[in-house]
PDB file of N, CA, C and O in Angstrom:
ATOM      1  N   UNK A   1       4.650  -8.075   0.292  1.00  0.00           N
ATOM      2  CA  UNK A   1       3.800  -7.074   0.908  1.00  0.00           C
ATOM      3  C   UNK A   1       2.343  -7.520   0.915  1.00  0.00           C
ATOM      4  O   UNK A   1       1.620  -7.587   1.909  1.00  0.00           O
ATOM      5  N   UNK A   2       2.079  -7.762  -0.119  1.00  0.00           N
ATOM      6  CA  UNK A   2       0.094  -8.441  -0.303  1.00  0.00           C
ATOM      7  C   UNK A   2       0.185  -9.542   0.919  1.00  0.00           C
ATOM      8  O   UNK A   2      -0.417  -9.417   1.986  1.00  0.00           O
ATOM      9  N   UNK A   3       1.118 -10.736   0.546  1.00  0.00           N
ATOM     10  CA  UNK A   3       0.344 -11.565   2.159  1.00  0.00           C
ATOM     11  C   UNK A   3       0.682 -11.313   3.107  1.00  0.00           C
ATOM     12  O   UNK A   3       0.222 -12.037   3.990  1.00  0.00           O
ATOM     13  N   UNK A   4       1.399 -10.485   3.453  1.00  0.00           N
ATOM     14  CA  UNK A   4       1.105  -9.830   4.487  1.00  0.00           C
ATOM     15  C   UNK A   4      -0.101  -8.693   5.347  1.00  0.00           C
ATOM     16  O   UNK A   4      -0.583  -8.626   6.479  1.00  0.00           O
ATOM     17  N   UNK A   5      -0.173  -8.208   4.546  1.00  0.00           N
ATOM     18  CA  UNK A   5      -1.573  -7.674   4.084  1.00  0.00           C
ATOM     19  C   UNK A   5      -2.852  -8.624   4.645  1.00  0.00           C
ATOM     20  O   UNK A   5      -3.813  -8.474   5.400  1.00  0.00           O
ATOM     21  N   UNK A   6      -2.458  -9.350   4.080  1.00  0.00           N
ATOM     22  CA  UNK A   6      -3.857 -10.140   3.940  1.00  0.00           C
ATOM     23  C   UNK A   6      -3.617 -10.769   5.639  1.00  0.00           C
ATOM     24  O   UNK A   6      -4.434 -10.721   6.559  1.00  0.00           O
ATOM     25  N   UNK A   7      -2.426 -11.262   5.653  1.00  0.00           N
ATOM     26  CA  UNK A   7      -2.401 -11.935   7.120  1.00  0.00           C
ATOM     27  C   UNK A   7      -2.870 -10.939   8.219  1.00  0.00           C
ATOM     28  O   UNK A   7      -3.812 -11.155   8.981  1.00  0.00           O
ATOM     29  N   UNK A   8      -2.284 -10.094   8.208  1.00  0.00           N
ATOM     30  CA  UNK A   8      -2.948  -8.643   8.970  1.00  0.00           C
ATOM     31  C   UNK A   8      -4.354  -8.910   9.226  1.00  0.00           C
ATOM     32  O   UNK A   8      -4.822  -9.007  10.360  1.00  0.00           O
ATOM     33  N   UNK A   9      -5.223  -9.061   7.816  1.00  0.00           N
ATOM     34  CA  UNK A   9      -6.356  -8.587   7.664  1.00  0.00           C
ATOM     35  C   UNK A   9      -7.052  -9.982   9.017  1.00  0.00           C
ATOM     36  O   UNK A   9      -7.555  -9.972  10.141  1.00  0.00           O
ATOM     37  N   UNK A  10      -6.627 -11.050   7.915  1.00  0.00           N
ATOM     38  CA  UNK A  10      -7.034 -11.936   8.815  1.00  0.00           C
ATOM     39  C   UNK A  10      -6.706 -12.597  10.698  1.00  0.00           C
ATOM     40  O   UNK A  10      -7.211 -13.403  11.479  1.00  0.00           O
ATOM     41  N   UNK A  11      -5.770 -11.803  10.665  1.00  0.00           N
ATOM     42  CA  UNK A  11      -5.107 -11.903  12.346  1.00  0.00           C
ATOM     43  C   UNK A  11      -6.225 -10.851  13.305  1.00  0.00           C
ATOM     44  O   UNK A  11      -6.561 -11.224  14.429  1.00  0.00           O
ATOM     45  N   UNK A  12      -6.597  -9.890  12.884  1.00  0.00           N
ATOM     46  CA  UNK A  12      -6.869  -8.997  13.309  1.00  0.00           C
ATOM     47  C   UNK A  12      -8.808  -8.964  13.042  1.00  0.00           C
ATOM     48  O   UNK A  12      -9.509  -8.062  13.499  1.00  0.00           O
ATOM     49  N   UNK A  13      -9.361 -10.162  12.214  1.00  0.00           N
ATOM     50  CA  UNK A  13     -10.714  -9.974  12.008  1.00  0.00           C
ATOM     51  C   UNK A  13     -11.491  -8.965  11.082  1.00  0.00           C
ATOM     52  O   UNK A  13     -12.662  -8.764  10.759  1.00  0.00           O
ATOM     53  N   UNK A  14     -10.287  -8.448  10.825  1.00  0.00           N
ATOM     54  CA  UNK A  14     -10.672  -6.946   9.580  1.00  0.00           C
ATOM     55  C   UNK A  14     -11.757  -8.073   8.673  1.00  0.00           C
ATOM     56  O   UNK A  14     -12.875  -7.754   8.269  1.00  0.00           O
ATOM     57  N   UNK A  15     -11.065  -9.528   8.472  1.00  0.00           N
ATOM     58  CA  UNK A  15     -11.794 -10.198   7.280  1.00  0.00           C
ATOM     59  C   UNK A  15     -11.446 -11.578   7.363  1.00  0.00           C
ATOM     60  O   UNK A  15     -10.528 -12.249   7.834  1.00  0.00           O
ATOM     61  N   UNK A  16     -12.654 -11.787   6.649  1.00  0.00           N
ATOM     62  CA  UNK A  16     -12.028 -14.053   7.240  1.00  0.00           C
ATOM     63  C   UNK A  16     -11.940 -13.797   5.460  1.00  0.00           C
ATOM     64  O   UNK A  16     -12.280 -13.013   4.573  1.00  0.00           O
ATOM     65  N   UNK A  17     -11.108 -15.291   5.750  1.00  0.00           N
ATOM     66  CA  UNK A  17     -10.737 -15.818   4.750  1.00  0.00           C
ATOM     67  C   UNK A  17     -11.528 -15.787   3.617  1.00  0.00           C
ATOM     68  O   UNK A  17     -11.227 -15.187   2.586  1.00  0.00           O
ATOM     69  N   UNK A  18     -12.385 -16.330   3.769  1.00  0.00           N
ATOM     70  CA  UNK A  18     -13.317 -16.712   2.211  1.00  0.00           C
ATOM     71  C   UNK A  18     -13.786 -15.245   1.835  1.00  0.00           C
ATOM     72  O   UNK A  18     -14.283 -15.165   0.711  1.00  0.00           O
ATOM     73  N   UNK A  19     -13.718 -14.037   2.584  1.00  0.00           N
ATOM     74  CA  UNK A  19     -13.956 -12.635   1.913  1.00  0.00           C
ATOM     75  C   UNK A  19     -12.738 -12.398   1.099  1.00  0.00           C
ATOM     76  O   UNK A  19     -12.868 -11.263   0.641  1.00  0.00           O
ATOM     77  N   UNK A  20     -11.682 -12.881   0.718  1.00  0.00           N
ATOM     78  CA  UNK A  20     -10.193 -12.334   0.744  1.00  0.00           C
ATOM     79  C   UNK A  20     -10.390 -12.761  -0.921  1.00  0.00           C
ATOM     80  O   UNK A  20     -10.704 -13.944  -1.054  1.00  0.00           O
ATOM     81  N   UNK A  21     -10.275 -12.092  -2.030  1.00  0.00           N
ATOM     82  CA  UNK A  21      -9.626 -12.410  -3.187  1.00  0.00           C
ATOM     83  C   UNK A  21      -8.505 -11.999  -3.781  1.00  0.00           C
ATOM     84  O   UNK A  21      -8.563 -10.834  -4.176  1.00  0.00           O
ATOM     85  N   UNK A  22      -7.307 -12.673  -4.016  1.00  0.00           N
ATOM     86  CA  UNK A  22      -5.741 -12.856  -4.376  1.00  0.00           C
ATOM     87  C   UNK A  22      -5.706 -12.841  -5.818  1.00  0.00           C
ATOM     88  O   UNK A  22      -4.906 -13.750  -6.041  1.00  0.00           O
ATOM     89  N   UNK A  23      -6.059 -12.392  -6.923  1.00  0.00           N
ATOM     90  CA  UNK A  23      -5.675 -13.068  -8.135  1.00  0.00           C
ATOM     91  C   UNK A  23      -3.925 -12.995  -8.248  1.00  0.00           C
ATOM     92  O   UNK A  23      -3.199 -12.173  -7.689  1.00  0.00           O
ATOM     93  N   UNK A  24      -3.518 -14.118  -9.148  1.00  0.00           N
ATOM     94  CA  UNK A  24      -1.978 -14.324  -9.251  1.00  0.00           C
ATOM     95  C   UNK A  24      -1.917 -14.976 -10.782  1.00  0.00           C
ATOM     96  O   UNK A  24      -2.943 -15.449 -11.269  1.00  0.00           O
ATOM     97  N   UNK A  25      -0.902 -14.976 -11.374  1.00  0.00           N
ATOM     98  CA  UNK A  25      -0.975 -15.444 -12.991  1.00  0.00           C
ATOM     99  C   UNK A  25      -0.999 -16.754 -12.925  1.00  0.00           C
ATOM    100  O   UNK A  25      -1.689 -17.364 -13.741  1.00  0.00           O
ATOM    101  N   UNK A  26      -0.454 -17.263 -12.208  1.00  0.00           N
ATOM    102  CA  UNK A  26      -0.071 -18.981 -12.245  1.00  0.00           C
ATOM    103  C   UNK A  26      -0.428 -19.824 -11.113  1.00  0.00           C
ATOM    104  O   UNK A  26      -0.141 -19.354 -10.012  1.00  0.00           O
ATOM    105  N   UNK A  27      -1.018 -21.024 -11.138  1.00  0.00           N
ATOM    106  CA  UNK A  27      -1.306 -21.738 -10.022  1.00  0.00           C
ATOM    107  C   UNK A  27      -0.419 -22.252  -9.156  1.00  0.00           C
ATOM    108  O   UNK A  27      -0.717 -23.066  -8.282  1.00  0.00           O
ATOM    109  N   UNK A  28       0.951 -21.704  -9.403  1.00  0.00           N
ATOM    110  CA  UNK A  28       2.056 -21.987  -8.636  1.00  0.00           C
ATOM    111  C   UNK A  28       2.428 -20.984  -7.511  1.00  0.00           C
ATOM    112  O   UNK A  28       3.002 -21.118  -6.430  1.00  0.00           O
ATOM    113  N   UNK A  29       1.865 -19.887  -8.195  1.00  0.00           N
ATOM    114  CA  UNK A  29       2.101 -18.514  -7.346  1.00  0.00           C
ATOM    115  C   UNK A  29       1.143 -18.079  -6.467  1.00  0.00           C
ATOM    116  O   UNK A  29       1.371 -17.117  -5.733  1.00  0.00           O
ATOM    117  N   UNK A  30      -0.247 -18.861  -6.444  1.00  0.00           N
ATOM    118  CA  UNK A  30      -1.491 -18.965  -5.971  1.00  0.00           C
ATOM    119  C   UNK A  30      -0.815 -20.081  -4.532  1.00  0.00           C
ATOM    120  O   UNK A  30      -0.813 -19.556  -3.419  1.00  0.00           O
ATOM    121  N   UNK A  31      -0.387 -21.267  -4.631  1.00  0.00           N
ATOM    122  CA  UNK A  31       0.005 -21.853  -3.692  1.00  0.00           C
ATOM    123  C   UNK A  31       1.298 -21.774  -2.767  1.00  0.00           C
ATOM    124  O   UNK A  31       1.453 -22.446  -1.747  1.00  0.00           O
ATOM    125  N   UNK A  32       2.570 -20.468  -3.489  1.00  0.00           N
ATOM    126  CA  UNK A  32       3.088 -20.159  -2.668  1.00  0.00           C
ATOM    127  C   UNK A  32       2.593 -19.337  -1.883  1.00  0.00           C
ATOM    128  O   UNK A  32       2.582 -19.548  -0.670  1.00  0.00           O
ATOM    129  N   UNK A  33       2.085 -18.233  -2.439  1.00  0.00           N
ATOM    130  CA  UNK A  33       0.571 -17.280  -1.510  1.00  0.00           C
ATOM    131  C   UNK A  33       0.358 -18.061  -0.625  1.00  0.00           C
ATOM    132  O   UNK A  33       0.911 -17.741   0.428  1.00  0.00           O
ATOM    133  N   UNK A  34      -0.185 -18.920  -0.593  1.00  0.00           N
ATOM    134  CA  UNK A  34      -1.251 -19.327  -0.171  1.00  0.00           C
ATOM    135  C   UNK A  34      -0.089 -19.844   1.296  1.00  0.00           C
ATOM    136  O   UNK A  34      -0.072 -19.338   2.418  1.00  0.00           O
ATOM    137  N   UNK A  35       0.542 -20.675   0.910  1.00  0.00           N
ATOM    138  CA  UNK A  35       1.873 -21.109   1.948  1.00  0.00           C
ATOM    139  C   UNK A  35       2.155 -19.863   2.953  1.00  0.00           C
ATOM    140  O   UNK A  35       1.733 -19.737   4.102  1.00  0.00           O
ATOM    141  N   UNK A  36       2.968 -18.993   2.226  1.00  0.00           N
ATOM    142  CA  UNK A  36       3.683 -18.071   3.007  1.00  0.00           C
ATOM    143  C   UNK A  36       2.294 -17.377   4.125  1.00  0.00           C
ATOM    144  O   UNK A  36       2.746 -17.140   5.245  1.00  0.00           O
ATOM    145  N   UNK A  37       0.655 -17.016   3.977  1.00  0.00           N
ATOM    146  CA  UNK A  37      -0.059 -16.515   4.638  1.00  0.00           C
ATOM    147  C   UNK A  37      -0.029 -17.812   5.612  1.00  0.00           C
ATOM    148  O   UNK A  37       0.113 -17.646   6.823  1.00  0.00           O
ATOM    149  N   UNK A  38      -0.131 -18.757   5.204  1.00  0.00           N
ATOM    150  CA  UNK A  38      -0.565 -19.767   6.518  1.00  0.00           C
ATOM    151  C   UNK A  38       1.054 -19.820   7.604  1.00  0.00           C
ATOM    152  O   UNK A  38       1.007 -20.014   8.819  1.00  0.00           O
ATOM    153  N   UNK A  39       2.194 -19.631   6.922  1.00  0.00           N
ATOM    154  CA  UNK A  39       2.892 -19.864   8.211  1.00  0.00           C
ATOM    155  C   UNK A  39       3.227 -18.137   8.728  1.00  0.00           C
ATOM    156  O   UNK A  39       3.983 -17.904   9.671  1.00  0.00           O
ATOM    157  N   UNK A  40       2.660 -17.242   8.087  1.00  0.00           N
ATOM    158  CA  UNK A  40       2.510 -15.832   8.686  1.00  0.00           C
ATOM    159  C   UNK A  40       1.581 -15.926   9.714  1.00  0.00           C
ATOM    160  O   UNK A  40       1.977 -15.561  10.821  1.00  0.00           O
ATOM    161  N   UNK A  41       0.242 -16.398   9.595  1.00  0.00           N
ATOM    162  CA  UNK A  41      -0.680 -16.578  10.483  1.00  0.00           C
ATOM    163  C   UNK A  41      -0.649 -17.962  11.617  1.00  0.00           C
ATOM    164  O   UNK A  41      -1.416 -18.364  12.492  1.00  0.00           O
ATOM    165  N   UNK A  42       0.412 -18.325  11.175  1.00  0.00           N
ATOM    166  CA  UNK A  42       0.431 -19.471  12.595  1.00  0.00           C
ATOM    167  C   UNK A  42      -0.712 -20.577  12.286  1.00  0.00           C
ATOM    168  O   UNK A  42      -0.923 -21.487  13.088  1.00  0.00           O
TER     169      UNK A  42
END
């Protein structure tokens, strides 16, 4: 639900990227984030 969210935000100009903060526990879960928004957003 969150990157989606966020892809929204950013598809739509609500917010660019570098406004967007994600915290996640692990730097593993930070780069699947990070994955799944980029092939949500094309």
């Amino acid at each position: 639900m969150l990157t989606r969210r966020i892809a929204h935000l950013i598809r739509t100009g609500a917010a660019r990227p570098h406004e967007i903060l994600a915290i996640t526990f692990t730097n593993k879960a930070a780069r699947e984030m990070k994955e799944r928004i980029e092939r949500l957003i094309g």
